[in-house]
Residue, then its C-alpha position, 0 to 999 in steps of 0.5 A: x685760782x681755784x687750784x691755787x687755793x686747794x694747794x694752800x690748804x694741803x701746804x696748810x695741813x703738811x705744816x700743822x702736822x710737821x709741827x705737832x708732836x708725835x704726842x699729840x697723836x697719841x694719849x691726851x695724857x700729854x695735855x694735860x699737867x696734873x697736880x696744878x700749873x706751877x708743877x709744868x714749870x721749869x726750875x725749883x718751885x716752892x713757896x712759903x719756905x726756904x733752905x732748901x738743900x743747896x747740892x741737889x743734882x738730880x734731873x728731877x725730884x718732889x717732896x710731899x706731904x704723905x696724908x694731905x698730898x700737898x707738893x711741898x717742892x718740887x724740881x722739873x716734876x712732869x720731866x719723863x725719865x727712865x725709871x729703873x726699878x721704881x717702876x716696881x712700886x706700879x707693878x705692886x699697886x697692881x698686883x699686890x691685891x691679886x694673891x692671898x700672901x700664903x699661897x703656894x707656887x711651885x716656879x716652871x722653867x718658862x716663867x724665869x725664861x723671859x728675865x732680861x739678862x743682866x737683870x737684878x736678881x733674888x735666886x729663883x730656881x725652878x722647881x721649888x715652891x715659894x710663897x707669894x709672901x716670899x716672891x714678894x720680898x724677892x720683889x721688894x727687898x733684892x728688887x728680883x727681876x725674876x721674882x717679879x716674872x714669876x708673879x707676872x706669869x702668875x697674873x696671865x703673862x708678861x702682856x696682860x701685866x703690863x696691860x693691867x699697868x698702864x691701865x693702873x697708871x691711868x687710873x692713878x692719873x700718873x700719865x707721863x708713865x708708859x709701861x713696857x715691862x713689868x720689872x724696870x728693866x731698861x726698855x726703849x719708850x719706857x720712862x715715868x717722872x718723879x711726880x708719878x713715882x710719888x704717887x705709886x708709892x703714896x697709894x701703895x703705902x695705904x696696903x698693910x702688905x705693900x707698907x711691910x714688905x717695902x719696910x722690911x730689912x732683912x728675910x730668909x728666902x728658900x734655897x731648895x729643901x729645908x735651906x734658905x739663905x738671907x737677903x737684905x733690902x738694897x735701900x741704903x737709907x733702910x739697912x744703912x748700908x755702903x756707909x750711909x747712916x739709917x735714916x730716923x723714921x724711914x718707911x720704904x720705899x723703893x730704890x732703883x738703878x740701871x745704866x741707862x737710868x741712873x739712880x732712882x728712889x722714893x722714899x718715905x719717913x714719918x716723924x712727929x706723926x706727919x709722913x713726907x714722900x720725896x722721890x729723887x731721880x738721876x743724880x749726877x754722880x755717884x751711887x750714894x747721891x740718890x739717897x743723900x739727896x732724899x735724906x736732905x729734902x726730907x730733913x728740910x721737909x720735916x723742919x722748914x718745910x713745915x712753912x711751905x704753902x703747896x706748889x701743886x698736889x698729888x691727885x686721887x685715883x679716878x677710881x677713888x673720886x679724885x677729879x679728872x685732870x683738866x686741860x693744860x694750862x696756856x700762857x707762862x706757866x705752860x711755856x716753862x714746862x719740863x723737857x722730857x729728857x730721855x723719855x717721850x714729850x712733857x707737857x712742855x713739849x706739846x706747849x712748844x709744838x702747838x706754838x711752832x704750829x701757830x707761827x707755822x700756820x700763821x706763815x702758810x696763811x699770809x702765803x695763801x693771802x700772798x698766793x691769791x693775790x698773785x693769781x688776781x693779779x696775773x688772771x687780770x695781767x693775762x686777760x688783758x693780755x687777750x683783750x690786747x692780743x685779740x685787738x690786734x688780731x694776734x694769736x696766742x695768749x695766756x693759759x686759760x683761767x690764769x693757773x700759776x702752778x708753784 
């Protein structure tokens, strides 16, 4: 019987282990929904309000109030997805601070060799000098891998940044973000969700350089010598261009695209004195959807969204007295949680592997119940066995102890 036990408790273990997601071995973050209950929910959440845009496409999307964070709307906001360029906003809020805007640099050749290819690109060249304001309007306006490098190696390398980001991140309670590189660039396990854009763009937007870069349209960037040649920001809703019309009161803030990530962008506007952020990820079809999704949810935002009662809120930074972020909800509002698409698990999927576990662990206790029960009854079947076999004077008999091993 005792044999019998230890077996159980191992199959036990095996399945409590089978069960669980790989994310509940790694980062708490995974347990955890931050900015309320209702934003774990699948589906559209608001309340208070209606007329939301009725062609929404995208995977995932938030609207939010810039000043108060209160979530005015929200779509499958924790849902973890390629995050393309926007990651970008991060690598700002990492870095920003770190290079009076005036100095100088002079590019090597090693700090543009490790850009990925097919990389977007602003025009570095080794050897010629630029200012950290200028590398970061290669960042911010033509969302230049190669800009992005240079400042990385600037920082102490392409390791130590994305440390220092994943650490930001955690310290922005952004925690459905793993960072993998500096640049967006498509990386496997590298994913974020709409609700940790916003909250990269909303801290972002309280630097007087993050704000002014990511609102500039158009810069001279240098082209060797005394030559420069002029770029364009790539955020359609900012220059209006690709047949898209300017959108009144925009601000910033960063767009993104690659194959495997699709369309991504945050943006922001302020109207009336009251700022919306609304981040918008991987609309189903074409190129100019991101951003007519974006200019629909800050139209609704700026009109009947006003009525709108929050469904969640955008936290504040540990660093700056926001509350840490407590345990995830159970019961109905954690069961709906998000699918966490193409990314690493949701905090919907350490829902679904803890009440796998349970059933499963409910299963292997009425199979150790069961398995005790048989090894009773067959040590009791055996020893009468003996007892008869002895009163007959026969040899032989049962194995000693009654050990059924299965």
């Amino acid at each position: 019987m005792r044999e019998c036990s230890r077996l159980s408790r191992r199959a036990v273990l095996g399945l409590t282990a089978a069960a669980l997601p790989l994310s509940a071995t790694t980062p708490a973050s995974a347990a955890t929904v931050i900015g309320g209950e209702q934003l774990a929910l699948t589906g559209v959440q608001v309340r208070g309000a209606s007329g939301l845009p009725q062609k929404l496409t995208a995977r995932s999307w938030l609207i939010a109030d810039c000043a108060s964070g209160e979530v005015l709307a929200a779509f499958n906001a924790h849902r973890r997805l390629p995050p393309a360029s926007t990651l970008k906003m991060l690598f700002a809020d990492t870095v920003l601070k770190k290079f009076d805007r005036t100095q100088r640099y002079t590019v090597k050749d090693s700090d543009v060799a490790d850009v990925p290819f097919g990389s977007s690109l602003v025009g570095i060249k080794p050897g010629i000098t630029y200012t950290v304001e200028q590398l970061w309007q290669g960042v911010f306006l033509r969302s230049g891998n190669d800009a992005v490098h240079v400042l990385a190696h600037m920082n102490g390398g392409i390791a130590r940044t994305v440390a220092e980001m994943q650490a930001k991140a955690a310290d922005l309670q952004a925690l459905d973000t793993h960072v993998v590189s500096p640049d967006g660039f498509d990386h496997p396990g590298q994913i974020s969700s709409a609700y940790d854009l916003t909250l990269f763009a909303r801290h972002g937007l309280k630097n007087a350089d993050f704000r002014g870069y990511c609102g500039t349209r158009t810069a001279d960037f240098p082209a060797g010598g005394k030559k420069t040649f002029q770029i364009q920001n790539t955020d359609r809703l900012l220059t209006g261009a690709w047949g898209l019309k300017t959108y009144d009161g925009l601000i910033g803030v960063k767009n993104g695209y690659t194959s495997h990530a699709g369309n991504t962008f945050t943006g922001a506007a302020t109207r009336g004195g009251r700022t919306l952020l609304v981040t918008v990820m991987h609309p189903a079809t074409g190129s100019n959807a991101v951003y007519e999704q974006t200019a629909a949810l800050l139209d609704w935002g700026f009109d009947r969204g006003r009525s709108a009662r929050a469904v969640g809120t955008l936290v504040d930074p540990l660093s700056e007295g926001g509350a840490k972020a407590s345990p995830e909800p159970s019961g109905e509002a954690a069961a709906g949680a998000p699918d966490s698409g193409s990314g690493g698990p949701s905090t919907g999927r350490l829902v679904e592997g803890a009440g796998g576990t349970a059933l499963l662990l409910a299963a292997a206790g009425a199979l150790v119940v069961k398995r005790r029960r048989r090894a009773v009854a067959a040590a009791a079947t055996a020893e009468a066995a003996q007892r008869s076999e002895r009163a007959e004077g026969a040899e032989g008999g049962a194995e000693p102890g009654g050990r059924h091993r299965r």
